[in-house]
HTML snippet that shows the backbone in 3Dmol.js (N, CA, C, O; Angstrom):
<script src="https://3Dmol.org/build/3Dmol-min.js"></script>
<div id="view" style="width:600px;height:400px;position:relative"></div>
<script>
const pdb = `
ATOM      1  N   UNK A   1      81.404  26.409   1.891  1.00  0.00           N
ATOM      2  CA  UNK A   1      80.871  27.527   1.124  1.00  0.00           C
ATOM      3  C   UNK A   1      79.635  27.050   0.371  1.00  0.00           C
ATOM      4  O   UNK A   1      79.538  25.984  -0.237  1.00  0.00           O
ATOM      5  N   UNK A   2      78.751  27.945   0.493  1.00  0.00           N
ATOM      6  CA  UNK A   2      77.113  27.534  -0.055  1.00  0.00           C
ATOM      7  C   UNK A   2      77.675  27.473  -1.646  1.00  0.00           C
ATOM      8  O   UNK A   2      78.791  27.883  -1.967  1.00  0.00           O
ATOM      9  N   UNK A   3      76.663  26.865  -2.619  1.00  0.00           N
ATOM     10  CA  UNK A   3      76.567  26.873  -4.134  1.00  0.00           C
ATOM     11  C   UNK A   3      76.765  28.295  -4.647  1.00  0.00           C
ATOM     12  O   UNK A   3      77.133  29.107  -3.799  1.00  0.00           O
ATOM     13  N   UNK A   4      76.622  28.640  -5.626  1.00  0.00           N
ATOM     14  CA  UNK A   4      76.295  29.950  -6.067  1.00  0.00           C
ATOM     15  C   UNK A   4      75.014  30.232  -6.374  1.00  0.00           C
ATOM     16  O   UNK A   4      74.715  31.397  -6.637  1.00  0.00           O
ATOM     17  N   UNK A   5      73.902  29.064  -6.395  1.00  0.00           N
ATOM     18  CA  UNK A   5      72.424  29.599  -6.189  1.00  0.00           C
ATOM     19  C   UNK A   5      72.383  30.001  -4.538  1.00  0.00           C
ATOM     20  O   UNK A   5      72.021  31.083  -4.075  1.00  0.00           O
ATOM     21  N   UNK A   6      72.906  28.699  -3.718  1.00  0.00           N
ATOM     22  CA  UNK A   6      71.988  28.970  -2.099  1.00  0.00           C
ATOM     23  C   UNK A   6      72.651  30.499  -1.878  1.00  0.00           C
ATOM     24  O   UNK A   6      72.014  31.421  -1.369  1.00  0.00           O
ATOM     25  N   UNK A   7      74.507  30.649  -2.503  1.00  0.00           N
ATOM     26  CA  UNK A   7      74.453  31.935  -2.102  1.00  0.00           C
ATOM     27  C   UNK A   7      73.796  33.220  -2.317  1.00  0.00           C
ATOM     28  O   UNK A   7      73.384  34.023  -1.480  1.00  0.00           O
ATOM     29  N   UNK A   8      73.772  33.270  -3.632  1.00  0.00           N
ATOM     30  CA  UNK A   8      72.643  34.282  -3.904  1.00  0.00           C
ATOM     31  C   UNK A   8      71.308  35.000  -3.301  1.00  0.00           C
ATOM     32  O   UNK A   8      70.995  36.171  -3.087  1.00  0.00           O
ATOM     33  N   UNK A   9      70.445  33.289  -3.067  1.00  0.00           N
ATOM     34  CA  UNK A   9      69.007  33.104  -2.101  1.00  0.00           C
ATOM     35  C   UNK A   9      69.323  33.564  -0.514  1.00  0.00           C
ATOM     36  O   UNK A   9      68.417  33.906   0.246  1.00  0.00           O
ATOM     37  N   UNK A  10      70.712  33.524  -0.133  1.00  0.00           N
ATOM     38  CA  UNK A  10      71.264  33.944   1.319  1.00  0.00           C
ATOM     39  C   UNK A  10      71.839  35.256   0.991  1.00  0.00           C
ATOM     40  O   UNK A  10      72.318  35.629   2.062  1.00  0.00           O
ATOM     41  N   UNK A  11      72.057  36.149   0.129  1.00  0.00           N
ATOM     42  CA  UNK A  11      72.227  37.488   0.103  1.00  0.00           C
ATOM     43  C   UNK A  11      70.898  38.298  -0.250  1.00  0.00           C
ATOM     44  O   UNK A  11      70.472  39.377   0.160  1.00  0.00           O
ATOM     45  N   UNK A  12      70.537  37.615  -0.921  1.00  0.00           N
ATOM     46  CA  UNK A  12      68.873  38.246  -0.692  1.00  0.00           C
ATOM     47  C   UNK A  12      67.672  38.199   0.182  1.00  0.00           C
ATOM     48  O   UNK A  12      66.723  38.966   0.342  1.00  0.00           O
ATOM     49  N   UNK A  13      68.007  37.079   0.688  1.00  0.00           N
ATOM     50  CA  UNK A  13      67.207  37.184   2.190  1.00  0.00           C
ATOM     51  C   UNK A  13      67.556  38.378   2.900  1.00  0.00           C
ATOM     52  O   UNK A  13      66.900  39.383   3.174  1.00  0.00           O
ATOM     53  N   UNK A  14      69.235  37.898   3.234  1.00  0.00           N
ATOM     54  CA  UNK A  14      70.014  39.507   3.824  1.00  0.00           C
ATOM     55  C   UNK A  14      69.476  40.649   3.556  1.00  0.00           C
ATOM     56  O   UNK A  14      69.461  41.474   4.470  1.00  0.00           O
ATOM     57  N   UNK A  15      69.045  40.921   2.591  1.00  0.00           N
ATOM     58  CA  UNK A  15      68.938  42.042   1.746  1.00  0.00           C
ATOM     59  C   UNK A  15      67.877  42.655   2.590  1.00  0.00           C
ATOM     60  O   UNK A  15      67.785  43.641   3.322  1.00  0.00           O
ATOM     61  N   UNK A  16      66.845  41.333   2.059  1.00  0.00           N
ATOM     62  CA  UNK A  16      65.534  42.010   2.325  1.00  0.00           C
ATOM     63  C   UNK A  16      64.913  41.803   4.217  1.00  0.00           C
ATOM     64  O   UNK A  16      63.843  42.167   4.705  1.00  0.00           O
ATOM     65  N   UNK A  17      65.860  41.232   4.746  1.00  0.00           N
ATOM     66  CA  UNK A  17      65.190  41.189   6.444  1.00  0.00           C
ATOM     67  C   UNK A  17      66.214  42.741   6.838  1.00  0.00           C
ATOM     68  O   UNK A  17      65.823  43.394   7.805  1.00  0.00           O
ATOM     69  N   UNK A  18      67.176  43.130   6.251  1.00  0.00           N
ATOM     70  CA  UNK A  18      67.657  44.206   7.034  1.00  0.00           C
ATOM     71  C   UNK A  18      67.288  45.619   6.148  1.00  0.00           C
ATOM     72  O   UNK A  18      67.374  46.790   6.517  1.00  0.00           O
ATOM     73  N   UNK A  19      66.975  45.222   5.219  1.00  0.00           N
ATOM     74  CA  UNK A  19      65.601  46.612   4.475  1.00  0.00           C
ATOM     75  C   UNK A  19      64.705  46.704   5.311  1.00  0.00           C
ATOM     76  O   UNK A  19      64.437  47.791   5.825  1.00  0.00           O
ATOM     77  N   UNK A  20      64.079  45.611   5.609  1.00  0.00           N
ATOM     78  CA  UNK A  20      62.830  45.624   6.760  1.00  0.00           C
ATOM     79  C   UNK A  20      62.970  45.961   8.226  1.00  0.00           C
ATOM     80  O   UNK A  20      62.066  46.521   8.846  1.00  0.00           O
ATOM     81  N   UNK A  21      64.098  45.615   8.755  1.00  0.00           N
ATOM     82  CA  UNK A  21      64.850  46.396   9.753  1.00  0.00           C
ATOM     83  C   UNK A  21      64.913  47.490   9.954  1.00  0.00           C
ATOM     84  O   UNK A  21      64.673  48.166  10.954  1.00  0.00           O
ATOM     85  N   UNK A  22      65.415  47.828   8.499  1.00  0.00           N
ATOM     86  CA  UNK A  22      65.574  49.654   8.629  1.00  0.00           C
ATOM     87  C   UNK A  22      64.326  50.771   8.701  1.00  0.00           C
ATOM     88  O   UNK A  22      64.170  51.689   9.507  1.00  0.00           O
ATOM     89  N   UNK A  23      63.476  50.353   7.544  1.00  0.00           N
ATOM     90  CA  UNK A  23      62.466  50.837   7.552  1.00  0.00           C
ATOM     91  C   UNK A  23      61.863  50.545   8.843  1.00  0.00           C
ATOM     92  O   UNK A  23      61.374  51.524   9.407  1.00  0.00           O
ATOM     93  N   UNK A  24      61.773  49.268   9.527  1.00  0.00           N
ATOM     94  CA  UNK A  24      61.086  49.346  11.092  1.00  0.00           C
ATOM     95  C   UNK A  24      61.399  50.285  12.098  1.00  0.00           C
ATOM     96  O   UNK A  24      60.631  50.748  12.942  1.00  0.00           O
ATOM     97  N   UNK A  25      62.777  50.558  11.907  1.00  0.00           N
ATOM     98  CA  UNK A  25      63.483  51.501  12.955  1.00  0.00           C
ATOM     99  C   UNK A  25      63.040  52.878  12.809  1.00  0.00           C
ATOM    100  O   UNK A  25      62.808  53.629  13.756  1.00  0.00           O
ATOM    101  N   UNK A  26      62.927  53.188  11.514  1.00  0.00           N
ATOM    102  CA  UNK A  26      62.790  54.705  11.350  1.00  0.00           C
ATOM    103  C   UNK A  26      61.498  54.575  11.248  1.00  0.00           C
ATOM    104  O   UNK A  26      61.110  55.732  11.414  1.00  0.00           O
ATOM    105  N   UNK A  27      60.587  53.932  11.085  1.00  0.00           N
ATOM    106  CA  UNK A  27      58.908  53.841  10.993  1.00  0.00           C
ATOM    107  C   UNK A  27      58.539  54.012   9.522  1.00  0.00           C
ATOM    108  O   UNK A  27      59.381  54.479   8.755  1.00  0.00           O
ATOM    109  N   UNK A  28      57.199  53.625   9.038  1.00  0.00           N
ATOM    110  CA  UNK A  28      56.857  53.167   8.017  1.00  0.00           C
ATOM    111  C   UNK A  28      56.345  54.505   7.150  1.00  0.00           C
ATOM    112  O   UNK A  28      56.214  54.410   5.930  1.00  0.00           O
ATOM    113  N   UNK A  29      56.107  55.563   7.743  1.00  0.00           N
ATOM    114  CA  UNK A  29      55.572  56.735   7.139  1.00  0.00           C
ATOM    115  C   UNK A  29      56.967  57.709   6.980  1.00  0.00           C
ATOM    116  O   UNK A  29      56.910  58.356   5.934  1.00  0.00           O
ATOM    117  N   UNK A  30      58.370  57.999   7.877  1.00  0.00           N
ATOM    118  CA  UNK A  30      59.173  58.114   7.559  1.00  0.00           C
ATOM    119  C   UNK A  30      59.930  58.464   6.547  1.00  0.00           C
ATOM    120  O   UNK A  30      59.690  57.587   5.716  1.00  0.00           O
ATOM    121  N   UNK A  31      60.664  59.162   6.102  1.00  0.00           N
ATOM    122  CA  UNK A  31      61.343  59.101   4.874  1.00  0.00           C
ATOM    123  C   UNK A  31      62.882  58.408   5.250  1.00  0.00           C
ATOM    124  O   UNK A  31      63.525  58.401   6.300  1.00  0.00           O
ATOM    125  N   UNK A  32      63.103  57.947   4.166  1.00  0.00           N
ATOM    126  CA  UNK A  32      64.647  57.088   4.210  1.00  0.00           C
ATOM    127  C   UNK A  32      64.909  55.978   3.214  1.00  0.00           C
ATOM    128  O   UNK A  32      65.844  55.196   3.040  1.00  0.00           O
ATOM    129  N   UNK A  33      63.884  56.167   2.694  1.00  0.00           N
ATOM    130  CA  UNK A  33      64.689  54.281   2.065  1.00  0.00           C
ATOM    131  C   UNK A  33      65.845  54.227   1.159  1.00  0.00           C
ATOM    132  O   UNK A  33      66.525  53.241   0.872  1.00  0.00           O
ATOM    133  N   UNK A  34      66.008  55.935   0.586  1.00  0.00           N
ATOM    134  CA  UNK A  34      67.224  56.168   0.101  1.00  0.00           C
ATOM    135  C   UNK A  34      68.399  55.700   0.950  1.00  0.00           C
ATOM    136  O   UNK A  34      69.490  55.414   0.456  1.00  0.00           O
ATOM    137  N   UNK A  35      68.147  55.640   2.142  1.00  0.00           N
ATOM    138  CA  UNK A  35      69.125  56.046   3.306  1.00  0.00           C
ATOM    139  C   UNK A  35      69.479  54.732   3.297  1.00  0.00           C
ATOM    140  O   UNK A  35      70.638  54.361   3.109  1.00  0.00           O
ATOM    141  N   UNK A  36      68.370  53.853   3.526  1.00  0.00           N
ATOM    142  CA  UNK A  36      68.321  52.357   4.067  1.00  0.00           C
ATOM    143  C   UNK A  36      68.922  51.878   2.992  1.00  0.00           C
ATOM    144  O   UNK A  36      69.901  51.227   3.355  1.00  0.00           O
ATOM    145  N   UNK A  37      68.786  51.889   1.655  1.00  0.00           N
ATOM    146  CA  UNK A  37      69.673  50.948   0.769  1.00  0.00           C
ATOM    147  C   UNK A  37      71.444  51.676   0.908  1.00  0.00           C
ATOM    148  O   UNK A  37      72.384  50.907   1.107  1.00  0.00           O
ATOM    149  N   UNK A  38      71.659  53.098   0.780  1.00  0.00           N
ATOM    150  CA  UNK A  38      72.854  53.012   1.061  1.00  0.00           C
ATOM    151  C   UNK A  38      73.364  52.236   2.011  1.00  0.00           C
ATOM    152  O   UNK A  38      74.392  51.604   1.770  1.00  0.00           O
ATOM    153  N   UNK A  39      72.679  52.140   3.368  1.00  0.00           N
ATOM    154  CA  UNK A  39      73.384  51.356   4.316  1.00  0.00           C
ATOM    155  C   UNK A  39      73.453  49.718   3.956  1.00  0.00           C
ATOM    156  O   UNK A  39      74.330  49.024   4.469  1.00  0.00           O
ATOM    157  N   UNK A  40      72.517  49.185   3.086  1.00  0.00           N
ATOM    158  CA  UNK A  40      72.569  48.134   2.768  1.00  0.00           C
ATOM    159  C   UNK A  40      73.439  48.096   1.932  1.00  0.00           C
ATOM    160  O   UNK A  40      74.451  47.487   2.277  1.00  0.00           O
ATOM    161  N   UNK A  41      73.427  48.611   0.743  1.00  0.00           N
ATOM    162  CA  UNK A  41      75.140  48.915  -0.347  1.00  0.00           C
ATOM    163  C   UNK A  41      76.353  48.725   0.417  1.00  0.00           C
ATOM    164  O   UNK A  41      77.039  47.703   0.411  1.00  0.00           O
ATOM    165  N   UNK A  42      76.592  49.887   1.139  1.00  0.00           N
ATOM    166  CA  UNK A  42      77.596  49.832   2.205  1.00  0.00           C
ATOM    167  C   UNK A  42      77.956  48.937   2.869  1.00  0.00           C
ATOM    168  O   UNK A  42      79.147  48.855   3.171  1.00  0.00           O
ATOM    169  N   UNK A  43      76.979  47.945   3.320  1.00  0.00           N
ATOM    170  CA  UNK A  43      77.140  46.980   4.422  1.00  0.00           C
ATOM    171  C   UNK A  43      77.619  45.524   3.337  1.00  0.00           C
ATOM    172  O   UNK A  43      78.162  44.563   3.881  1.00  0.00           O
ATOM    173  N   UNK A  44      77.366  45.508   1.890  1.00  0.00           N
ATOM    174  CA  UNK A  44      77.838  44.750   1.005  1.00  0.00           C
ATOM    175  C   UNK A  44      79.207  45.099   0.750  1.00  0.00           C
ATOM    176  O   UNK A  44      80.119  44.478   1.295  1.00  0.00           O
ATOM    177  N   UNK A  45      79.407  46.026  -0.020  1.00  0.00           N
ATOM    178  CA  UNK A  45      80.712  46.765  -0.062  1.00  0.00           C
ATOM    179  C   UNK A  45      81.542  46.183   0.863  1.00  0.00           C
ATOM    180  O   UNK A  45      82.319  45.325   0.442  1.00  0.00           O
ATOM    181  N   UNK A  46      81.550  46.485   2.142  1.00  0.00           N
ATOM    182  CA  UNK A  46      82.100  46.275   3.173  1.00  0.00           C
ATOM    183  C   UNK A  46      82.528  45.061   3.278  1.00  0.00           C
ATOM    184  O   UNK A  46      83.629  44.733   3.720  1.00  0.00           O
ATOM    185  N   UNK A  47      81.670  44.341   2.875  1.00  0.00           N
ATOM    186  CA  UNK A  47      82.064  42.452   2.855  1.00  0.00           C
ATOM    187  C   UNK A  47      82.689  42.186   2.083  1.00  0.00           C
ATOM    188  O   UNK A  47      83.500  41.311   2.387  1.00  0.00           O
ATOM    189  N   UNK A  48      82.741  42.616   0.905  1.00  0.00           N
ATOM    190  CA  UNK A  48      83.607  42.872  -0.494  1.00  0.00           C
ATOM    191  C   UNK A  48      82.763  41.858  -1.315  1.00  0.00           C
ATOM    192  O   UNK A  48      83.378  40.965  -1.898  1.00  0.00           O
ATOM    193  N   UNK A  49      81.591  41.907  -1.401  1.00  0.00           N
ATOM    194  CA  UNK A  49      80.726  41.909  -2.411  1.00  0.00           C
ATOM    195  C   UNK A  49      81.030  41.893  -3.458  1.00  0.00           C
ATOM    196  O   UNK A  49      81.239  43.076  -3.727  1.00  0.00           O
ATOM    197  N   UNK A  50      81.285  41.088  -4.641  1.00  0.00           N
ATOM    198  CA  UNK A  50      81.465  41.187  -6.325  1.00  0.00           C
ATOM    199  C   UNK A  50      80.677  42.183  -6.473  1.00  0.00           C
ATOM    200  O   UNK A  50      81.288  43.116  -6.994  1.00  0.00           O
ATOM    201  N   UNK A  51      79.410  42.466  -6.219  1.00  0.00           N
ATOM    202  CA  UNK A  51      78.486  42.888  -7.453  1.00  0.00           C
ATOM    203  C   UNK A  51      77.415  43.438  -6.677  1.00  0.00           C
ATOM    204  O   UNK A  51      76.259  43.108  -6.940  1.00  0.00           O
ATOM    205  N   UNK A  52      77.711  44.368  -5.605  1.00  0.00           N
ATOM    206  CA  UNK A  52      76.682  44.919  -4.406  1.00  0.00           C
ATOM    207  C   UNK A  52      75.526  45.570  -5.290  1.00  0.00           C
ATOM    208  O   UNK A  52      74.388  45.107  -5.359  1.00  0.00           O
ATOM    209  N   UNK A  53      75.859  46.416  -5.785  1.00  0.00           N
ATOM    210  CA  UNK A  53      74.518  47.382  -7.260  1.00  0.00           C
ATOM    211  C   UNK A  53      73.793  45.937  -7.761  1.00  0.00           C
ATOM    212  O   UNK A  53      72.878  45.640  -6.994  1.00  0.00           O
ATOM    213  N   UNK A  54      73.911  45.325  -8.455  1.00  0.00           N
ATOM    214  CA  UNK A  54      73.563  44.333  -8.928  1.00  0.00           C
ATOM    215  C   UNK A  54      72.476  43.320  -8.510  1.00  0.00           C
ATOM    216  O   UNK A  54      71.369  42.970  -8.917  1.00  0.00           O
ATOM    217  N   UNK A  55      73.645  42.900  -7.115  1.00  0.00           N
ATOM    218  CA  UNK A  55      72.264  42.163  -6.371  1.00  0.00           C
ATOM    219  C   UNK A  55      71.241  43.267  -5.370  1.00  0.00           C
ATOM    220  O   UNK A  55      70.132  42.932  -4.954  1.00  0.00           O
ATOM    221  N   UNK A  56      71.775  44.392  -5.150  1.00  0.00           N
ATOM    222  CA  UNK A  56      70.563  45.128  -4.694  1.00  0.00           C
ATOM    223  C   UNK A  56      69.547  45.108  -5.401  1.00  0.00           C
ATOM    224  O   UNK A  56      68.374  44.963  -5.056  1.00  0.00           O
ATOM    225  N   UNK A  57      70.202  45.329  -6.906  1.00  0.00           N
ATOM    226  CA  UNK A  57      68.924  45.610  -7.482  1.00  0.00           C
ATOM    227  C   UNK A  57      68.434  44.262  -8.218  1.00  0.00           C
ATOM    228  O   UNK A  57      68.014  44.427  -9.364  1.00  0.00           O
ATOM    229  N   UNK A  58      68.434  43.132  -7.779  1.00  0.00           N
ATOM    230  CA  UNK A  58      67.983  41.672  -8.151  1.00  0.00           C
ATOM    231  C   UNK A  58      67.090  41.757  -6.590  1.00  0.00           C
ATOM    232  O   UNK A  58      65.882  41.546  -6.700  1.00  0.00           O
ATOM    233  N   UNK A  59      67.498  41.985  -5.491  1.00  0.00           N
ATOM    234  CA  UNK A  59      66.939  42.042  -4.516  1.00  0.00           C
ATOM    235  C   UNK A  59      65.770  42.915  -4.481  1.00  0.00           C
ATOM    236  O   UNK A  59      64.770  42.445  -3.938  1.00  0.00           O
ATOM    237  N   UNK A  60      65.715  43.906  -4.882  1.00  0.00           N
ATOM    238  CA  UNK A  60      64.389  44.768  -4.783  1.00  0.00           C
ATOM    239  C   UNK A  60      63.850  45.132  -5.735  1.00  0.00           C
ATOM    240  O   UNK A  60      62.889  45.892  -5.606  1.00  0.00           O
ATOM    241  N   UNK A  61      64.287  44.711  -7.049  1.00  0.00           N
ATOM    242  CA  UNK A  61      63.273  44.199  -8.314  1.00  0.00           C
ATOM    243  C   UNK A  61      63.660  45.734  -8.922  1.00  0.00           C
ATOM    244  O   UNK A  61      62.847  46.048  -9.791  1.00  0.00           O
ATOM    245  N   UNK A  62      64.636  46.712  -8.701  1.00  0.00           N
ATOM    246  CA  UNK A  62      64.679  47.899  -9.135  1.00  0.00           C
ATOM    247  C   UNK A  62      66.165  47.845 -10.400  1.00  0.00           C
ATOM    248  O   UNK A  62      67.147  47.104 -10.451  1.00  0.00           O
ATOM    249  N   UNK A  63      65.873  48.581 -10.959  1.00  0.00           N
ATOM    250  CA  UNK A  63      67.454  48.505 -12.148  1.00  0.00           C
ATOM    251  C   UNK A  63      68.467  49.218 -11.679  1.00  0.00           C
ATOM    252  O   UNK A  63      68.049  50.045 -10.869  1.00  0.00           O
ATOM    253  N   UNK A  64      69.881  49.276 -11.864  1.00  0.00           N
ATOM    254  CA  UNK A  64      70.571  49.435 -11.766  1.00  0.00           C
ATOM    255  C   UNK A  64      70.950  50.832 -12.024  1.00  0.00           C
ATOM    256  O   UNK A  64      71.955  51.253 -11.451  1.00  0.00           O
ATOM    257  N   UNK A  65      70.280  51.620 -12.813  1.00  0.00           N
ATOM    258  CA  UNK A  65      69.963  52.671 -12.988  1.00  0.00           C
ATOM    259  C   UNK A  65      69.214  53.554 -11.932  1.00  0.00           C
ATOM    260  O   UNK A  65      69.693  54.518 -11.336  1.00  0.00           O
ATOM    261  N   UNK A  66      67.928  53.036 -11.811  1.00  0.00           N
ATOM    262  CA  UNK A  66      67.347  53.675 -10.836  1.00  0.00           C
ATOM    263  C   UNK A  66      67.958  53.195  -9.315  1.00  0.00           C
ATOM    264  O   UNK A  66      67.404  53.890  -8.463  1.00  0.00           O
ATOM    265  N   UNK A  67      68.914  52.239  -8.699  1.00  0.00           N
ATOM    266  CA  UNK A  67      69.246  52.084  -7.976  1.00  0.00           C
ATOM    267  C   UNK A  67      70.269  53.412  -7.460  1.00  0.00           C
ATOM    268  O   UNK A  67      70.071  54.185  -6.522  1.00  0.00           O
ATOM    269  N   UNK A  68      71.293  53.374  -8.320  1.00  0.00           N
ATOM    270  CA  UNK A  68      72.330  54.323  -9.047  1.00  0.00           C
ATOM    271  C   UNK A  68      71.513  55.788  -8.613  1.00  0.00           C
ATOM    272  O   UNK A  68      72.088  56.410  -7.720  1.00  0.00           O
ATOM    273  N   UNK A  69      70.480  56.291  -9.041  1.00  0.00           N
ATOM    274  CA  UNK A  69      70.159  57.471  -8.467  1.00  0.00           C
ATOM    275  C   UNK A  69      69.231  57.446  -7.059  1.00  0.00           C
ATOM    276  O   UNK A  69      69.002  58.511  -6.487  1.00  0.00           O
ATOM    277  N   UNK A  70      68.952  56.764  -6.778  1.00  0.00           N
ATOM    278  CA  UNK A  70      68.490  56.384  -5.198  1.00  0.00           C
ATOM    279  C   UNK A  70      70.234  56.531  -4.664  1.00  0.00           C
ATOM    280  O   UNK A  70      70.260  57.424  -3.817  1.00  0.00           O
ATOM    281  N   UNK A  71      70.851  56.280  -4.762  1.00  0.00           N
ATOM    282  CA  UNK A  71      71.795  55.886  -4.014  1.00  0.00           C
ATOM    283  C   UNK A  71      72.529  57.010  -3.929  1.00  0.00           C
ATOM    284  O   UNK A  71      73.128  57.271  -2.885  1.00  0.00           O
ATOM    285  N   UNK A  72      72.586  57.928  -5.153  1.00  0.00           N
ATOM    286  CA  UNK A  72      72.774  59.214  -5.409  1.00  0.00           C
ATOM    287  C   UNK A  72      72.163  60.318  -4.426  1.00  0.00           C
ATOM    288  O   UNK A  72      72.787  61.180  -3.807  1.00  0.00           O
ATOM    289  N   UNK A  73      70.409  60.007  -4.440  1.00  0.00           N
ATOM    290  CA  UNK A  73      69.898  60.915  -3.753  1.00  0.00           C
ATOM    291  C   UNK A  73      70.508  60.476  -2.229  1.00  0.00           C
ATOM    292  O   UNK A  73      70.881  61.477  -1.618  1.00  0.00           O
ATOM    293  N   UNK A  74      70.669  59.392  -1.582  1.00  0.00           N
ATOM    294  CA  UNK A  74      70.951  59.247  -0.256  1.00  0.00           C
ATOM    295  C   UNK A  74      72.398  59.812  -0.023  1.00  0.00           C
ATOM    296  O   UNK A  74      72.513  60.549   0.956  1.00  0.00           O
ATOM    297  N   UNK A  75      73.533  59.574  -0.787  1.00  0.00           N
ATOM    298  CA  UNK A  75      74.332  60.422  -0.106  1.00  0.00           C
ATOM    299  C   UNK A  75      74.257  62.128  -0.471  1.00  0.00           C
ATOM    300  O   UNK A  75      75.091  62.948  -0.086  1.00  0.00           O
ATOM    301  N   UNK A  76      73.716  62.263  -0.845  1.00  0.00           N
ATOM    302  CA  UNK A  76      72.976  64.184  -1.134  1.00  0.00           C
ATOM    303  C   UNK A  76      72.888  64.389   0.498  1.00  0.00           C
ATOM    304  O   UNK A  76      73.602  65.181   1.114  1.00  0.00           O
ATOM    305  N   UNK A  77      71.863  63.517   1.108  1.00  0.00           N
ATOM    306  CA  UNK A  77      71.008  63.689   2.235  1.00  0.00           C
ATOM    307  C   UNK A  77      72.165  63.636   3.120  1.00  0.00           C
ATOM    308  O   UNK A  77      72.570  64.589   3.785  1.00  0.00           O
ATOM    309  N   UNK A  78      72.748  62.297   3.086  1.00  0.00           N
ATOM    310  CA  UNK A  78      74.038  62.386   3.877  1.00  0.00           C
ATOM    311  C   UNK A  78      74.741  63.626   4.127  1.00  0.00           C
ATOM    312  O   UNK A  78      74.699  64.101   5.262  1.00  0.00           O
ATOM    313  N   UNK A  79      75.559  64.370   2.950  1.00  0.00           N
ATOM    314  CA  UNK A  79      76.713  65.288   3.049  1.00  0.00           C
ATOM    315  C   UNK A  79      76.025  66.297   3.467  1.00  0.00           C
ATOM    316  O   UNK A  79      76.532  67.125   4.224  1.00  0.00           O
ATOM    317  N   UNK A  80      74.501  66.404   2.950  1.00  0.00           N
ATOM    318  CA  UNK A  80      73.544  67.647   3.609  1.00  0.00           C
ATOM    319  C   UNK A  80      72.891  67.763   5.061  1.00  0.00           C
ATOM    320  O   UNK A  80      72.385  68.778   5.540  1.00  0.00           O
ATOM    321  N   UNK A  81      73.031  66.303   5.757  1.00  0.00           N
ATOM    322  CA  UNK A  81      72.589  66.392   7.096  1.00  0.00           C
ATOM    323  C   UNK A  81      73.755  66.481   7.703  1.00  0.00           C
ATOM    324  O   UNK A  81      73.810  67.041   8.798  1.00  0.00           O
ATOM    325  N   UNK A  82      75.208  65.802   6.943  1.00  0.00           N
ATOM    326  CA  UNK A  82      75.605  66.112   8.010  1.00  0.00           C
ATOM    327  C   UNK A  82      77.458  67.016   7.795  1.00  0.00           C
ATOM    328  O   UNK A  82      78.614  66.716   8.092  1.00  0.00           O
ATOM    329  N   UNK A  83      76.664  68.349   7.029  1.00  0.00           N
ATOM    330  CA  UNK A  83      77.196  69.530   6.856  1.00  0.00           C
ATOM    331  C   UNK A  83      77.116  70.389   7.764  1.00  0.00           C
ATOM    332  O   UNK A  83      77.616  71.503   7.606  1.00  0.00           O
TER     333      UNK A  83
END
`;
const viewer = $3Dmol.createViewer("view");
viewer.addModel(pdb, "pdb");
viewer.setStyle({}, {cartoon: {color: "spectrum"}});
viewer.zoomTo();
viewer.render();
</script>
């Protein structure tokens, strides 16, 4: 098991090559990035992540707050696309 720095520096890499992923897939003019961090949340969650909000938002320099309503607006989009 890595340190608790290398792990950190290895969840944020994560973070940020499959943000860049996402946004590549759907294209750069696109709308989604609401979309793309839920799936990144989710995909933490899923691992059972201590502190998925947290390091997202250590990962993309955003607060926890404004993460919190990004994450808000993406499942809006969710239950509304796929109502």
């Amino acid at each position: 098991m890595p340190s608790v720095g290398a792990y950190q520096v290895m969840v944020r890499r994560y973070i940020e090559g499959r943000l860049a992923e996402l946004a590549k897939a759907r294209g750069t003019t696109a709308d989604g990035f609401e979309i793309d961090l839920l799936a990144v949340f989710e995909d933490l969650t899923g691992r059972g992540h201590a502190d998925p909000l947290g390091t997202l938002a250590t990962a993309t320099g955003r607060s926890r707050t404004d993460l919190d309503h990004l994450l808000d607006v993406a499942r809006q989009r969710d239950d509304h696309d796929g109502a």
